[in-house]
Z-matrix of the N, CA and C atoms (Angstrom, degrees):
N
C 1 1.456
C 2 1.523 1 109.42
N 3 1.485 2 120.89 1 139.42
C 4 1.129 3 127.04 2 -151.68
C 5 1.755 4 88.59 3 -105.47
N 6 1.272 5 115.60 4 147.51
C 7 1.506 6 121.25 5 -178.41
C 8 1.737 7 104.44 6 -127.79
N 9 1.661 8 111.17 7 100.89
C 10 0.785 9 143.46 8 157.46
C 11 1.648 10 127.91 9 -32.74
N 12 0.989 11 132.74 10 73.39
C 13 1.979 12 137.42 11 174.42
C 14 1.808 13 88.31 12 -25.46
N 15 1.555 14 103.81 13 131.00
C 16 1.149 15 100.95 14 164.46
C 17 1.963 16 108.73 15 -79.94
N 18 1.093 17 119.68 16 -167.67
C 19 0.842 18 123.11 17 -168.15
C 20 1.798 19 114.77 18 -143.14
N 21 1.490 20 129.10 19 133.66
C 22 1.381 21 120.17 20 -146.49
C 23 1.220 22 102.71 21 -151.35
N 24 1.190 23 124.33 22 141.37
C 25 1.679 24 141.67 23 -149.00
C 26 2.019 25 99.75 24 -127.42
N 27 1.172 26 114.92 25 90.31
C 28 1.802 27 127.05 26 156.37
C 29 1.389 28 97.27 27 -12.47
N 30 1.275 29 127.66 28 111.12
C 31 1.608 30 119.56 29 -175.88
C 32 2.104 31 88.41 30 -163.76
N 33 1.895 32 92.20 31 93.88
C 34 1.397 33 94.80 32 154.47
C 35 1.437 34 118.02 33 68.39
N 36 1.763 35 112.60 34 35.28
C 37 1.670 36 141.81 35 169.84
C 38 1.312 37 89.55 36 96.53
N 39 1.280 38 147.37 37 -8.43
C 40 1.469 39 138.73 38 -155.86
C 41 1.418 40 113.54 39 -145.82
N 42 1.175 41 118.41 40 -177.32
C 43 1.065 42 116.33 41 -158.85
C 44 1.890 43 105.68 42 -124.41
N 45 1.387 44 124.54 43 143.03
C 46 1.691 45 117.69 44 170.34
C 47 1.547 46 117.39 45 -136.18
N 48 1.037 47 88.18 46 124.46
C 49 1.795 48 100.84 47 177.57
C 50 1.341 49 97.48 48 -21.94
N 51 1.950 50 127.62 49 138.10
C 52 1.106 51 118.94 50 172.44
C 53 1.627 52 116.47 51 -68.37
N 54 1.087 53 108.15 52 -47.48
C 55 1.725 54 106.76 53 170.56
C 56 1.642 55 125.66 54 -23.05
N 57 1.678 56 103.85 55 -58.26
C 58 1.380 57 118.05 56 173.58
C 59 1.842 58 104.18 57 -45.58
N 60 1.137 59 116.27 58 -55.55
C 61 1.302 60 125.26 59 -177.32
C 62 1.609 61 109.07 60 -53.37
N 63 1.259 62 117.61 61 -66.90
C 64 1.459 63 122.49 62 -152.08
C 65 1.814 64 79.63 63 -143.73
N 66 1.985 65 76.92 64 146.70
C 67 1.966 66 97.19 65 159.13
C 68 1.674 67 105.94 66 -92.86
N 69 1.075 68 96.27 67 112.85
C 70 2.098 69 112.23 68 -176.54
C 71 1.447 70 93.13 69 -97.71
N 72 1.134 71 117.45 70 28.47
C 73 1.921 72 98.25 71 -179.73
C 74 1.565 73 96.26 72 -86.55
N 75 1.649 74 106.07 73 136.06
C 76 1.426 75 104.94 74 -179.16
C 77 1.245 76 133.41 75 56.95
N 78 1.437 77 132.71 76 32.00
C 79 1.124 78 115.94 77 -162.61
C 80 1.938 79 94.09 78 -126.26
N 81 1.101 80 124.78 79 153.32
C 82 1.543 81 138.41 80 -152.45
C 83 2.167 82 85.11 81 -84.63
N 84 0.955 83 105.15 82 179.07
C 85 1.672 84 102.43 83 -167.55
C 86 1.595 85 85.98 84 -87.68
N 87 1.351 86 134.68 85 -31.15
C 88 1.527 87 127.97 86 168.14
C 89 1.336 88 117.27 87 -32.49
N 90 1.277 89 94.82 88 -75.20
C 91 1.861 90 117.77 89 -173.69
C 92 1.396 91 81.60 90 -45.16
N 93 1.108 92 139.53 91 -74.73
C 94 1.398 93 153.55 92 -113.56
C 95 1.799 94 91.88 93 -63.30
N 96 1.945 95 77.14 94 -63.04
C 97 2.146 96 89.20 95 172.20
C 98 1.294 97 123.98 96 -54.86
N 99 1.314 98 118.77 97 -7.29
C 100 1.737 99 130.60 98 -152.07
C 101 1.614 100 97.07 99 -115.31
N 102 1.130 101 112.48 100 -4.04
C 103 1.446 102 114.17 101 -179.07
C 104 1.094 103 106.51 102 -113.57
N 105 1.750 104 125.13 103 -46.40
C 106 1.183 105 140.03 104 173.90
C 107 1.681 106 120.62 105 -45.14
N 108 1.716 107 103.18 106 -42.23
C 109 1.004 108 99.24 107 165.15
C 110 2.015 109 130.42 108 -78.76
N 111 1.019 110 89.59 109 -40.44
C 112 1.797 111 91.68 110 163.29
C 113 1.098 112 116.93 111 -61.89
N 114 1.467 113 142.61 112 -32.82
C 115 1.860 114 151.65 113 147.50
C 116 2.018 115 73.32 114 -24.74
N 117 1.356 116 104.88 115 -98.85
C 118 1.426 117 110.40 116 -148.61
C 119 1.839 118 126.12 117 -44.57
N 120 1.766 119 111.56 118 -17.55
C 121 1.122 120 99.70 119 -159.65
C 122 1.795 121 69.53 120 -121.63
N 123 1.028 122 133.45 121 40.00
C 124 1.824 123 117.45 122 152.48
C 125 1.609 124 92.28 123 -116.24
N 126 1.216 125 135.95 124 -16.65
C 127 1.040 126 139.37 125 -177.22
C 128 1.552 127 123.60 126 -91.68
N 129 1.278 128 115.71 127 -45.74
C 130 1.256 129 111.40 128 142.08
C 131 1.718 130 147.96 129 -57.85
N 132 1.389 131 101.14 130 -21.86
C 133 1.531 132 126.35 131 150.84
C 134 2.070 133 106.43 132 -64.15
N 135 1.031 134 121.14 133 -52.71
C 136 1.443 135 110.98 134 179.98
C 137 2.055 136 105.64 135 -54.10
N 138 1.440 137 81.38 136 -54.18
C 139 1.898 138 92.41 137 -151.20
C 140 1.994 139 87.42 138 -69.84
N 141 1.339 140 117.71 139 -32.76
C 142 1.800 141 87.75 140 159.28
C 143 0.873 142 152.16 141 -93.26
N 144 1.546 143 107.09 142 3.03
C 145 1.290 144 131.19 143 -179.78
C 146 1.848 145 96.98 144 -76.88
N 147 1.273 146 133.37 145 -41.88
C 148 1.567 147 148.79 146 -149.38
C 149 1.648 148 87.48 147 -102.97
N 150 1.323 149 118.15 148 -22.78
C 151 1.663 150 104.34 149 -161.21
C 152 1.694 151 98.71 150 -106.97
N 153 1.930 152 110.63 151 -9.03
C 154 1.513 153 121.98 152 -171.28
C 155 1.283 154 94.61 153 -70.05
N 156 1.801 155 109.22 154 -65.93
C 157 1.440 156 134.04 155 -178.73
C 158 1.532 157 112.07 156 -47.17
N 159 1.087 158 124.91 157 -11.55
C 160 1.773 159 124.65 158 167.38
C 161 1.269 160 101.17 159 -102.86
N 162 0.919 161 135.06 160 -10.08
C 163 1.868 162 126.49 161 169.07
C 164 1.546 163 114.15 162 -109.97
N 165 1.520 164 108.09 163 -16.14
C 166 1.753 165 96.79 164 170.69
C 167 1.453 166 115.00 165 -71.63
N 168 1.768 167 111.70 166 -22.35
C 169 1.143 168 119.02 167 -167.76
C 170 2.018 169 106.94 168 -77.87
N 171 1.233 170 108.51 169 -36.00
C 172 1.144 171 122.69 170 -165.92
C 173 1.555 172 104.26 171 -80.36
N 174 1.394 173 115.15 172 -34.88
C 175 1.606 174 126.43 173 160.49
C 176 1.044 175 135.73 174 -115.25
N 177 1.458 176 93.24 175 38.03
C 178 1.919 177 97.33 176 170.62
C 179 1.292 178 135.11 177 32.01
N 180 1.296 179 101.30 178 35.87
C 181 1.332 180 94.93 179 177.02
C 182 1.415 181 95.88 180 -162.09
N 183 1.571 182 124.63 181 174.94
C 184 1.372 183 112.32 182 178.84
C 185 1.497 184 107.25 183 -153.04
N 186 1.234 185 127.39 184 160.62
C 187 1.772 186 131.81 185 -157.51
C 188 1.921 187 93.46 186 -83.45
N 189 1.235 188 99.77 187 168.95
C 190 1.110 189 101.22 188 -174.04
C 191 1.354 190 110.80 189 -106.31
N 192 1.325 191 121.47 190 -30.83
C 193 1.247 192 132.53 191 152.54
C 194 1.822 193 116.43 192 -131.75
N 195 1.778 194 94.56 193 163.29
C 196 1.497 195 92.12 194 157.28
C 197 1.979 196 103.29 195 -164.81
N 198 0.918 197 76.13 196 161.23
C 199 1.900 198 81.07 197 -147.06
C 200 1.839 199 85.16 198 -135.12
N 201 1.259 200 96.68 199 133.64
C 202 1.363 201 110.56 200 177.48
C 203 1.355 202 99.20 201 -132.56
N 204 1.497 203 133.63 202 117.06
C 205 1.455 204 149.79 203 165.22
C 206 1.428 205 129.29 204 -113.71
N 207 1.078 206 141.17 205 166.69
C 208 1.450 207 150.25 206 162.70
C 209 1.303 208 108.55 207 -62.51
N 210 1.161 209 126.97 208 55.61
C 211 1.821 210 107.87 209 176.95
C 212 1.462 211 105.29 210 -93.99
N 213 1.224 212 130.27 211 149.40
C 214 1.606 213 138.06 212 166.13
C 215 1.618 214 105.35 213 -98.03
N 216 0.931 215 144.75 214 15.89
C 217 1.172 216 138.92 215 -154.47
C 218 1.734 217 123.58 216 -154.44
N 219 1.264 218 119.45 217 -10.46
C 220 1.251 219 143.11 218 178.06
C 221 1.900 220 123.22 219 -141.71
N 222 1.106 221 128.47 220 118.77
C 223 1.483 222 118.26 221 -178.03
C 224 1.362 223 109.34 222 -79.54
N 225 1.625 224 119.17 223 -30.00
C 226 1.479 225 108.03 224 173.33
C 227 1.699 226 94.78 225 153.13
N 228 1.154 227 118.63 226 157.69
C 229 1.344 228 125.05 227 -167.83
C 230 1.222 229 105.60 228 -144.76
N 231 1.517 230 129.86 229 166.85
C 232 1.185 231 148.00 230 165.68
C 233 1.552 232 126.28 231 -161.35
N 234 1.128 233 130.14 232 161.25
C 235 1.936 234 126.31 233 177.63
C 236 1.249 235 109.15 234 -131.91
N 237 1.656 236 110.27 235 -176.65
C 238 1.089 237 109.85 236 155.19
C 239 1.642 238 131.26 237 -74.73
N 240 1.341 239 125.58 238 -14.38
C 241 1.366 240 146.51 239 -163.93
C 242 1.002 241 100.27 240 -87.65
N 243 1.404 242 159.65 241 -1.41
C 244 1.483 243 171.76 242 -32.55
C 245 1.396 244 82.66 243 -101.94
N 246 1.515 245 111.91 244 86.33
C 247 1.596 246 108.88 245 172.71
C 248 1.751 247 95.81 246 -116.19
């Protein structure tokens, strides 16, 4: 019987069994990426949504938006115009 390397997804300085993350049963290496990425951006939506709400409190004040998307091409921007 052949013993399989599990396999583990960078999640928050550390590392988590991919399973824990996502159900990979059967899924084509697409899906696989197509899940992997929604694992990362519903999860990053929790931990800034929980990490916004501990700094609006601490600075009185709070963003007006924040939008987390799939872009390949930009890390994220902001101004003075709060656009």
């Amino acid at each position: 019987m052949e013993h399989e390397k599990s396999k583990y997804l960078k999640y928050l300085g550390g590392a988590i069994p991919l399973e824990e993350a996502i159900s990979n049963q059967e899924l084509t290496e697409k899906e696989l990426a197509d899940e992997i990425v929604r694992f990362y951006i519903r999860t990053s939506k929790q931990v800034t949504k929980e990490r916004t709400k501990h700094y609006q409190g601490l600075l009185k004040t709070a963003p007006k938006s924040i939008k987390i998307d799939k872009i390949s091409n930009r890390w994220g921007s902001c101004n003075s115009h709060k656009e």
